[in-house]
C-alpha positions as protocol buffer text, in pm:
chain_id: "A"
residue {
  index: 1
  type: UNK
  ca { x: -285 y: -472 z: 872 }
}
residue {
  index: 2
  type: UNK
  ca { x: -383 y: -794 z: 999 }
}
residue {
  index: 3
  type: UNK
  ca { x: -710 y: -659 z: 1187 }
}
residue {
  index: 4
  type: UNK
  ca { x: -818 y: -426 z: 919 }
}
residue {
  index: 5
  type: UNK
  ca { x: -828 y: -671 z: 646 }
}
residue {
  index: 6
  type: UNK
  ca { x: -1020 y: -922 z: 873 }
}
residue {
  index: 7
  type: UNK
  ca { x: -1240 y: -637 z: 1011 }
}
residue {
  index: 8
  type: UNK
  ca { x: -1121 y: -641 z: 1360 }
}
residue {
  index: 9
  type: UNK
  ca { x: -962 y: -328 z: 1391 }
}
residue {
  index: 10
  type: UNK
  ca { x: -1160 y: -105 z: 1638 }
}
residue {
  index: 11
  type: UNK
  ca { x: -1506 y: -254 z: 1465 }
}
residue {
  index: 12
  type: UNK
  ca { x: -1605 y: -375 z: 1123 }
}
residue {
  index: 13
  type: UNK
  ca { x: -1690 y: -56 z: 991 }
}
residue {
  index: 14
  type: UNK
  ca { x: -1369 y: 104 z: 1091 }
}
residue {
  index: 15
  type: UNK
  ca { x: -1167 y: -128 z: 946 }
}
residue {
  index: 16
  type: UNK
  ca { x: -1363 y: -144 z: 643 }
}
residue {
  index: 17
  type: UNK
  ca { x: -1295 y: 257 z: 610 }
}
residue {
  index: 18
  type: UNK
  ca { x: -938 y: 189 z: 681 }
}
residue {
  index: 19
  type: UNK
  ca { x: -893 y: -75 z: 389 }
}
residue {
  index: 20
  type: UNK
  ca { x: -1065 y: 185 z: 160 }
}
residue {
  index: 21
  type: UNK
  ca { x: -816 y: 463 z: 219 }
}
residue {
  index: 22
  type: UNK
  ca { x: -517 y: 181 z: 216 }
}
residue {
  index: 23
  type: UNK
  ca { x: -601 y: 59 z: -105 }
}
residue {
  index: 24
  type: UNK
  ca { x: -385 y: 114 z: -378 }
}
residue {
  index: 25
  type: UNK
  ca { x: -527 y: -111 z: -658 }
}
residue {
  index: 26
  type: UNK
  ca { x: -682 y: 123 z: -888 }
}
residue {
  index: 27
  type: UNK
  ca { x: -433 y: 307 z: -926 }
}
residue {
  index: 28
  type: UNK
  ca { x: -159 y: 67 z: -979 }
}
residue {
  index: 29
  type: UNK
  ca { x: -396 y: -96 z: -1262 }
}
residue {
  index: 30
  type: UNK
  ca { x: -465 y: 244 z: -1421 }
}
residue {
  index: 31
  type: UNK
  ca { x: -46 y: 370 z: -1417 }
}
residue {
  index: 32
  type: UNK
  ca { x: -246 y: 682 z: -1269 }
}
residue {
  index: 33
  type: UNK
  ca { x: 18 y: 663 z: -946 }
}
residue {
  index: 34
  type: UNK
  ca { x: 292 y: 759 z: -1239 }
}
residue {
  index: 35
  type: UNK
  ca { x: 182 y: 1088 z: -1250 }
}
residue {
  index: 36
  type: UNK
  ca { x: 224 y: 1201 z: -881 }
}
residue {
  index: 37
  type: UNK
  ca { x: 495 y: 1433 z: -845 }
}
residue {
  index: 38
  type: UNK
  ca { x: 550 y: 1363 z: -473 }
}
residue {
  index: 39
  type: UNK
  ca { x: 761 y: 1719 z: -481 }
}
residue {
  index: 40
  type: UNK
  ca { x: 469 y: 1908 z: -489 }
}
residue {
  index: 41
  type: UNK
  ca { x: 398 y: 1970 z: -134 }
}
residue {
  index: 42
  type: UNK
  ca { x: 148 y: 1813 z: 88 }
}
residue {
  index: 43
  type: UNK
  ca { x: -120 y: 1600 z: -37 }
}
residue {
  index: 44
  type: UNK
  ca { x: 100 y: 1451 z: -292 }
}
residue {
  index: 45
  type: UNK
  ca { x: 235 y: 1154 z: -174 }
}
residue {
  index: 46
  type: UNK
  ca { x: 307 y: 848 z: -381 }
}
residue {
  index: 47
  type: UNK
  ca { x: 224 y: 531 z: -241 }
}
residue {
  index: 48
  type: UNK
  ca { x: 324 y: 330 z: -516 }
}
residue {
  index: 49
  type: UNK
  ca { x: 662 y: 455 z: -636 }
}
residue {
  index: 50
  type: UNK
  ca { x: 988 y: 313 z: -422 }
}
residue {
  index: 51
  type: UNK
  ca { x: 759 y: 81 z: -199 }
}
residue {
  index: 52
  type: UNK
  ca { x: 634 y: -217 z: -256 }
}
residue {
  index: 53
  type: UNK
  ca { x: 326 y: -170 z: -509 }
}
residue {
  index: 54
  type: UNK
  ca { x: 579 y: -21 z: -793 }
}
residue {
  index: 55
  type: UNK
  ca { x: 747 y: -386 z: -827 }
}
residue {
  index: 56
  type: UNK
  ca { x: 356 y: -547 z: -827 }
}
residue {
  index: 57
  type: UNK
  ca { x: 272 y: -250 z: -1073 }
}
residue {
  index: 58
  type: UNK
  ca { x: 508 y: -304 z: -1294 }
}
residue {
  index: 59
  type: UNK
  ca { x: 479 y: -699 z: -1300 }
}
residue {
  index: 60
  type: UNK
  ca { x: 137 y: -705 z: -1365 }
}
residue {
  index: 61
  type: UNK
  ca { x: -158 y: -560 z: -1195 }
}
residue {
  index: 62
  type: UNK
  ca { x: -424 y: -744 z: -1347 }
}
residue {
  index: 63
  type: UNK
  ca { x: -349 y: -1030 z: -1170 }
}
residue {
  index: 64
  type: UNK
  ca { x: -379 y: -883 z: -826 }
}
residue {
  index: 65
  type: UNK
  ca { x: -700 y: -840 z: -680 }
}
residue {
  index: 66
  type: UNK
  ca { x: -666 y: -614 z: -395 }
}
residue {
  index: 67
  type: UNK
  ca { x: -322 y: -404 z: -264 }
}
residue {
  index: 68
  type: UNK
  ca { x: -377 y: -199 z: 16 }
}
residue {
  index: 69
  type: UNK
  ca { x: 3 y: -39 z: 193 }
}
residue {
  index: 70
  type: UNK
  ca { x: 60 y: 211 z: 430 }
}
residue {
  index: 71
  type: UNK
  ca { x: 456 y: 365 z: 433 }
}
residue {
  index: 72
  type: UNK
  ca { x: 601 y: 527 z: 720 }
}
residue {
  index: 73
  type: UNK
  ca { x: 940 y: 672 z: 746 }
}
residue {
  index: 74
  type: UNK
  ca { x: 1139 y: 932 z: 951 }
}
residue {
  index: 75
  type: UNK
  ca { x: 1474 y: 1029 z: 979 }
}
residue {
  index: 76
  type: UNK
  ca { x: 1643 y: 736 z: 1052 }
}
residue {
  index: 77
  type: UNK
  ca { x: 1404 y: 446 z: 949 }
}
residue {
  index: 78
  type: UNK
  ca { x: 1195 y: 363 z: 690 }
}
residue {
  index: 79
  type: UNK
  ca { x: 917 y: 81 z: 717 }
}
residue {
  index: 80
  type: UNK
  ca { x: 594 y: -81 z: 560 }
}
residue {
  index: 81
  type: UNK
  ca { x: 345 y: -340 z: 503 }
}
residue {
  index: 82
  type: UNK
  ca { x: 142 y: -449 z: 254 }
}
residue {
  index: 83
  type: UNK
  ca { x: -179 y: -663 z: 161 }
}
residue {
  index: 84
  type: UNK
  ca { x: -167 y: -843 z: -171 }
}
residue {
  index: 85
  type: UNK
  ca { x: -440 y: -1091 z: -268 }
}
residue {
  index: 86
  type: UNK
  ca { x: -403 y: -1228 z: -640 }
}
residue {
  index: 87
  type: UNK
  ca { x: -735 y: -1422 z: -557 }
}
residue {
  index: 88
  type: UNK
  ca { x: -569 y: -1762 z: -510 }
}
residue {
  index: 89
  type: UNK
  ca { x: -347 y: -1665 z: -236 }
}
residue {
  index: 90
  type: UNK
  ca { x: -358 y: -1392 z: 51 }
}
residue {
  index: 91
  type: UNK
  ca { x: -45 y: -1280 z: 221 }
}
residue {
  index: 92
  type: UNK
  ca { x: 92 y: -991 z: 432 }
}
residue {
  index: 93
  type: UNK
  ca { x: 430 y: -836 z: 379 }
}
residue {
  index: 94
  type: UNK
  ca { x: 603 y: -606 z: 618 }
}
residue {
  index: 95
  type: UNK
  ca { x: 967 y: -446 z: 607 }
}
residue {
  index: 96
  type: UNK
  ca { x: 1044 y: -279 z: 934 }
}
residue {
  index: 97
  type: UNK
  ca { x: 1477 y: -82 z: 861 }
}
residue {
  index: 98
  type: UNK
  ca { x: 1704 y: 125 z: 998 }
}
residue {
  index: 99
  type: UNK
  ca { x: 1804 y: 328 z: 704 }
}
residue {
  index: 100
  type: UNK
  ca { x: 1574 y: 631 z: 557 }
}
residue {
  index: 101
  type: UNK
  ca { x: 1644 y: 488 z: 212 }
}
């Protein structure tokens, strides 16, 4: 997460691309990620809901300038990490478990 958010993840355009698709910001200001029924099959996955940006979306958004996650999980594990930048400070956050819940 590092390297895309300070462009150096395989080259500045690249990571730039990758920041895009991780962002979650607009729709964690808009409520639009309470809609996504992530039952629905493939290409309905919730970002936001049970990971980090549902705590930061139901604070409040407005304060947060950029979020950009990415959630991984399998059988046995269940990790992530996050960018938050409220525009005064910048931090990463990453949770790395042994338990799919």
């Amino acid at each position: 997460m590092y390297e895309i958010i300070t462009g150096q993840a395989i080259s500045s355009e690249s990571s730039q691309e990758m920041r895009y698709y991780l962002n979650r910001i607009n729709m964690m200001q808009d409520g639009s990620w309470k809609s996504i029924d992530q039952n629905q099959g493939q290409g309905h996955f919730n970002p936001i809901k049970g990971f980090f940006g549902e705590y930061f979306a139901n604070s409040d958004p407005k304060n947060i300038q950029e979020f950009a996650s990415k959630a991984g999980w399998t059988s046995d594990s269940r990790n992530e990490v996050a960018y938050i930048n409220d525009g005064q400070v910048a931090y990463i956050l990453a949770v790395f478990t042994q338990d799919a819940a």
